[in-house]
C-alpha positions in Angstrom: 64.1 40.6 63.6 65.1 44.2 65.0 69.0 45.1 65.0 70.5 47.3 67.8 73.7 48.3 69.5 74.3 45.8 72.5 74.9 46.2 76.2 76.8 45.2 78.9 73.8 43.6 79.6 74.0 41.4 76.3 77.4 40.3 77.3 77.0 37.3 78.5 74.3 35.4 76.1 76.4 37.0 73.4 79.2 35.2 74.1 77.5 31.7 74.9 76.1 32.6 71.1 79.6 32.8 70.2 81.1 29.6 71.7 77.8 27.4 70.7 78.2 28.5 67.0 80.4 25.8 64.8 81.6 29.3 62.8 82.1 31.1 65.7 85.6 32.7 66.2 87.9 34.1 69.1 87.8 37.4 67.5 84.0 37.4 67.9 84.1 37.3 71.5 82.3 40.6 72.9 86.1 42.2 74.6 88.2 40.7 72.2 88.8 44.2 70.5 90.8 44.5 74.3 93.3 42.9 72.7 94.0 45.7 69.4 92.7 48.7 71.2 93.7 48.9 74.8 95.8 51.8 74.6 93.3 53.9 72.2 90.3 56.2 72.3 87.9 53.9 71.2 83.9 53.3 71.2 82.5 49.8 71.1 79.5 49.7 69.1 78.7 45.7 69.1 75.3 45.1 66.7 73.0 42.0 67.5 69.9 41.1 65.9 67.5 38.8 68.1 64.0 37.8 68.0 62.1 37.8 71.2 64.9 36.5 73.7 67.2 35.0 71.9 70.1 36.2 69.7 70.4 35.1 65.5 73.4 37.2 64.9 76.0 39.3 66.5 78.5 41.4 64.3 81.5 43.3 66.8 82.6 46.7 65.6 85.4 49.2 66.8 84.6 52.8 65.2 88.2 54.1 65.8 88.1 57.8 65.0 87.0 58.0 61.3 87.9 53.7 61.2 85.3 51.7 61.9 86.9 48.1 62.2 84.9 44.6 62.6 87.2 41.4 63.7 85.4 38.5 62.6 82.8 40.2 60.1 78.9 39.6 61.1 78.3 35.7 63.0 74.3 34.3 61.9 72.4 31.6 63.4 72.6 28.3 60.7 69.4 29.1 58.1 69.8 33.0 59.0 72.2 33.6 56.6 70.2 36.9 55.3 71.3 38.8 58.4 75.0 38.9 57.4 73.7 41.2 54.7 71.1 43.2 57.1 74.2 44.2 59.3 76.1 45.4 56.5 72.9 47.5 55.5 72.4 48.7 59.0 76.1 50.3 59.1 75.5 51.8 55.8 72.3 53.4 57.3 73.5 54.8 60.3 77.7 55.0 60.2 78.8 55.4 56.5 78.6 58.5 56.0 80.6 59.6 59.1 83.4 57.5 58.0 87.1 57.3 56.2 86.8 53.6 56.3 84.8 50.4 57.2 87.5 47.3 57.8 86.3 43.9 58.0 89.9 42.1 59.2 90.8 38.5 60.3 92.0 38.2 63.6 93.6 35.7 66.0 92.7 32.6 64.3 91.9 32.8 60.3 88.4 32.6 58.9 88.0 31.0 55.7 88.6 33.2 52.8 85.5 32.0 51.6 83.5 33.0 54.6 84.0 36.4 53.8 84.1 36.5 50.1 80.5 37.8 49.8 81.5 41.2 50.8 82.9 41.8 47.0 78.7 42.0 46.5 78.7 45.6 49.0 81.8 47.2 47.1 84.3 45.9 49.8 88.2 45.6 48.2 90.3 42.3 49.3 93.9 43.1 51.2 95.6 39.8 51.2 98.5 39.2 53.6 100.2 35.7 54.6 99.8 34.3 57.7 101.7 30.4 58.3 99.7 27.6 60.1 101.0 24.3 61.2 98.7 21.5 61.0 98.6 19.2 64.0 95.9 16.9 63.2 96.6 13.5 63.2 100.2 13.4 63.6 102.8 12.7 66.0 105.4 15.2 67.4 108.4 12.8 66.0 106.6 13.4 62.7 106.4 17.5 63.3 109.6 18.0 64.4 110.9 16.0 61.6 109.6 18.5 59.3 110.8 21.3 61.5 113.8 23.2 59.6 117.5 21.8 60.4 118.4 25.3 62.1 115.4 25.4 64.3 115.9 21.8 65.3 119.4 22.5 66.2 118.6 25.6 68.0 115.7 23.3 70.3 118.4 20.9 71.0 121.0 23.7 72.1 118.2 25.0 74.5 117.9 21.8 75.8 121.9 21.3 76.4 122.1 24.3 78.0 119.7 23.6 80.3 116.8 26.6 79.4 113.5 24.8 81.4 110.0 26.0 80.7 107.2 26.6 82.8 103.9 26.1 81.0 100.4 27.5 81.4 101.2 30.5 83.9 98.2 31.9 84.2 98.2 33.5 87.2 98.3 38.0 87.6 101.6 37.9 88.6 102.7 36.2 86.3 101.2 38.2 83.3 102.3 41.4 84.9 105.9 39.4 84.5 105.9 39.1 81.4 105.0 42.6 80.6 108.2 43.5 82.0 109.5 41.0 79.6 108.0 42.7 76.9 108.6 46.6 77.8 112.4 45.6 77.9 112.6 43.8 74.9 110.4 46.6 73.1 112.8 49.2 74.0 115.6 47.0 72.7 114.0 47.0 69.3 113.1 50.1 69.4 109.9 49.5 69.8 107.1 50.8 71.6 105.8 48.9 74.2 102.1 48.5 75.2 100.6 50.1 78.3 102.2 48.0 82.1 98.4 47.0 82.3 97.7 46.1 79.0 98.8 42.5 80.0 97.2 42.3 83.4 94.1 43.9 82.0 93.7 42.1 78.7 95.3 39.1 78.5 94.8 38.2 82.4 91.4 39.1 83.2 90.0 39.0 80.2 91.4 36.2 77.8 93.0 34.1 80.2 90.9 34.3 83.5 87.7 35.7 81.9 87.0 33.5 79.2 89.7 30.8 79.5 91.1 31.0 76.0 94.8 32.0 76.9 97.8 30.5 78.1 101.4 32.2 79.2 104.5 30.1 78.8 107.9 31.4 80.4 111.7 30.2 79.5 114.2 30.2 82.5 117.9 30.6 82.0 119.6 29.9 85.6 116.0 30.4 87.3 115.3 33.3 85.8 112.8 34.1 83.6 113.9 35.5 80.2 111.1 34.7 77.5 107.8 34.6 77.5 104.7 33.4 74.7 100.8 33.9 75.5 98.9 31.4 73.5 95.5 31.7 72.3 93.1 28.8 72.1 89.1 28.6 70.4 87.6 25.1 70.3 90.3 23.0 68.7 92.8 26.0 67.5 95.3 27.5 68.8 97.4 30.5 68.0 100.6 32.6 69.1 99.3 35.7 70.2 102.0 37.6 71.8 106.1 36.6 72.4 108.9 38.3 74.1 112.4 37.6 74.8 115.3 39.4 76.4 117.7 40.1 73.8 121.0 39.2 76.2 119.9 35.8 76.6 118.8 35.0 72.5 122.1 32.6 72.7 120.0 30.2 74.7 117.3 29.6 71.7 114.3 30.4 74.6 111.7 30.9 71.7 112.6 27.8 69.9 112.0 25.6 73.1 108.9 27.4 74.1 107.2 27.0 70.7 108.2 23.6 70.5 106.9 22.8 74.3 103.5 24.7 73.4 103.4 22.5 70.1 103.6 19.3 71.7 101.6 20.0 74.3 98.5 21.2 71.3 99.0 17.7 69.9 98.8 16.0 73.1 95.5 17.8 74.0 94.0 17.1 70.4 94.2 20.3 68.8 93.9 20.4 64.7 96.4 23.6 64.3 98.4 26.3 65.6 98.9 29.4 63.6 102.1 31.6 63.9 100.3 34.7 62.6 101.1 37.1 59.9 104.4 37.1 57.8 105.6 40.0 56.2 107.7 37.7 53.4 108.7 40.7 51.5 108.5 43.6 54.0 111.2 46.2 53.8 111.6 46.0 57.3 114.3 43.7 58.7 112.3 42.9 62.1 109.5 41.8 60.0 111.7 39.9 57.9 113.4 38.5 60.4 110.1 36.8 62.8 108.6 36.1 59.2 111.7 33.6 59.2 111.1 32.4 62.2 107.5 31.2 61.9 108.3 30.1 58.4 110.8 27.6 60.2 108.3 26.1 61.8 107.3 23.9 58.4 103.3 25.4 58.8 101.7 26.2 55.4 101.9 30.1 54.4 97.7 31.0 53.7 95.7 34.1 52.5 94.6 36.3 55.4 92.1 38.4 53.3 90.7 41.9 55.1 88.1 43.8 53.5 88.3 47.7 53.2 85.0 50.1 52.3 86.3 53.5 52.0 84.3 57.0 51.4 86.3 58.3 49.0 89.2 57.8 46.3 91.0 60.0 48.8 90.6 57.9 51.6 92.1 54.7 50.1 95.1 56.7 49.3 95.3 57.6 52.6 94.6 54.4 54.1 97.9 53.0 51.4 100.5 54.6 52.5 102.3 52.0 54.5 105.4 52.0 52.8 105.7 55.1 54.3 104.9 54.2 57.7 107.2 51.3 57.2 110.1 53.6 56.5 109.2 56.2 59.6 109.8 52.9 61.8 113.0 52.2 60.7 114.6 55.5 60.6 113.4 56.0 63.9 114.7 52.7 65.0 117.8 53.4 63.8 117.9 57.2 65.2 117.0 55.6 68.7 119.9 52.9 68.8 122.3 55.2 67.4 121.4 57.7 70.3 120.9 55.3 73.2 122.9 52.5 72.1 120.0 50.3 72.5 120.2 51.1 76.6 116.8 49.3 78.3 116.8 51.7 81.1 
């Protein structure tokens, strides 16, 4: 059972190995890393292992400068379990030693801590954030909104009184290009910088959405006009929010609150078992975080683990690789700077 860097050529049965696999996730799929590296210098370096013509394992890796990053972690065949271990051996062999950093992360829609936890055996450290997931199985929208938060259910009412009316499962190039005006406006309103004009259209359109059929694009209208938007991504029976946007004039209407709630009924009405918010920076310094950790924590999902797994060359390098408290604090002094200057002017 050789192991080798796939192809284009690979594409294809690599991700039918992905879908057919009851462990298989969304951030397994061969251009997921799209998604966190659009705008970068990056090689894709995807490792299969298959045995005559058929595939037992596939493990997707990013080497991002010194970083070399896996989403997902290796994906084995059931009974081929051995080959998580011969992947992990293989990078050793032929990447280690040219590297600050190996990262095993979970992405999109959480693996099971214990999926992972086997990594501990290679010398991998655990980095534990908290990511929120409502449950949706077996239970009726009266029931979830019930255990929605007073505030947010107010705020869904208010959208509703004022008449905000949302269009559900845009999915066409136009419309993704749409909502990354959406999101370069509301970016530069935060301060924020915003991804690339064709990071939508290339990604989430042609790839997620039109590609492999595992996004949707929900838009709130004000007055006909379009002022928030949510992409949701969806594997089997999950679902998650992968990317929101809102225009900060119109936040009076609660637009995110009645999008949410539209994509949450809709997930229970098509069966899903859950839909995950993403991470939530509980005790981040910075108020943005804060602030869209409250928001998803309104939601009444459970707060989980989201474990990432870090094998760094030196002492040096995991000093390095900690300083985001610093990072943290270059964002919002330059947030602040950049408001103070433009007085948070969009154009």
């Amino acid at each position: 059972m050789n192991i080798r860097v796939a192809s284009k050529d690979d594409v294809q049965e690599w991700d039918s190995f992905v879908f057919s696999n009851n462990k298989g996730h969304i951030c397994h799929l061969y251009y997921y890393y799209l998604t966190k590296f659009y705008d970068k210098n990056v090689q894709l370096i995807n490792l299969l292992s298959r045995k005559g013509d058929k595939i037992f394992g596939i493990m997707p890796l990013i080497l991002d400068g010194n970083r070399l990053i896996s989403f997902g972690g290796p994906l084995v065949a059931e009974g081929y379990e051995y080959l998580q271990y011969e992947f992990i051996k293989y990078v050793y062999k032929n990447f280690l030693t040219k590297l600050r950093v190996f990262i095993i992360k979970q992405s999109g829609l959480t693996i099971p801590n214990n999926d992972l936890e086997w990594l501990k055996k290679y010398g991998f450290n655990p980095e534990v954030n908290k990511t929120t997931i409502l449950r949706l199985c077996e239970r009726s929208t009266e029931d979830i909104f019930k255990g929605l938060n007073k505030k947010n259910r107010n705020a869904i009412r208010k959208a509703i009184k004022h008449g905000v009316k949302i269009e559900k499962k845009c999915n066409s190039v136009e419309d993704f290009n749409y909502f990354g005006k959406i999101h370069k406006i509301a970016n530069i309103q935060k301060g924020r910088k915003p991804y690339q004009s064709n990071y939508w259209k290339d990604v989430w359109y042609r790839i997620m959405a039109n590609y492999y059929g595992v996004a949707d694009l929900y838009f709130a209208n004000v007055d006909g006009k379009r002022v928030a938007g949510v992409i949701v991504g969806r594997f089997g029976k999950k679902a998650f929010y992968a990317a929101g946007s809102f225009l900060r004039e119109y936040g009076k209407f609660q637009p995110n609150n009645l999008i949410h709630w539209e994509v949450i009924q809709d997930l229970v009405n098509d069966k899903f078992e859950l839909y995950e918010f993403g991470d939530v920076g509980i005790n981040s310094p910075d108020p943005q975080v804060k602030g869209i950790a409250k928001f998803k924590l309104s939601w009444g999902g459970e707060i989980y683990d989201k474990v990432s797994y870090y094998k760094h060359s030196s002492i040096l390098s995991r000093i390095l690789d900690n300083m985001d408290g610093l990072k943290v604090a270059y964002r919002i002094i330059y947030r602040k700077i950049r408001n103070k200057i433009t007085g948070g002017n969009t154009k």
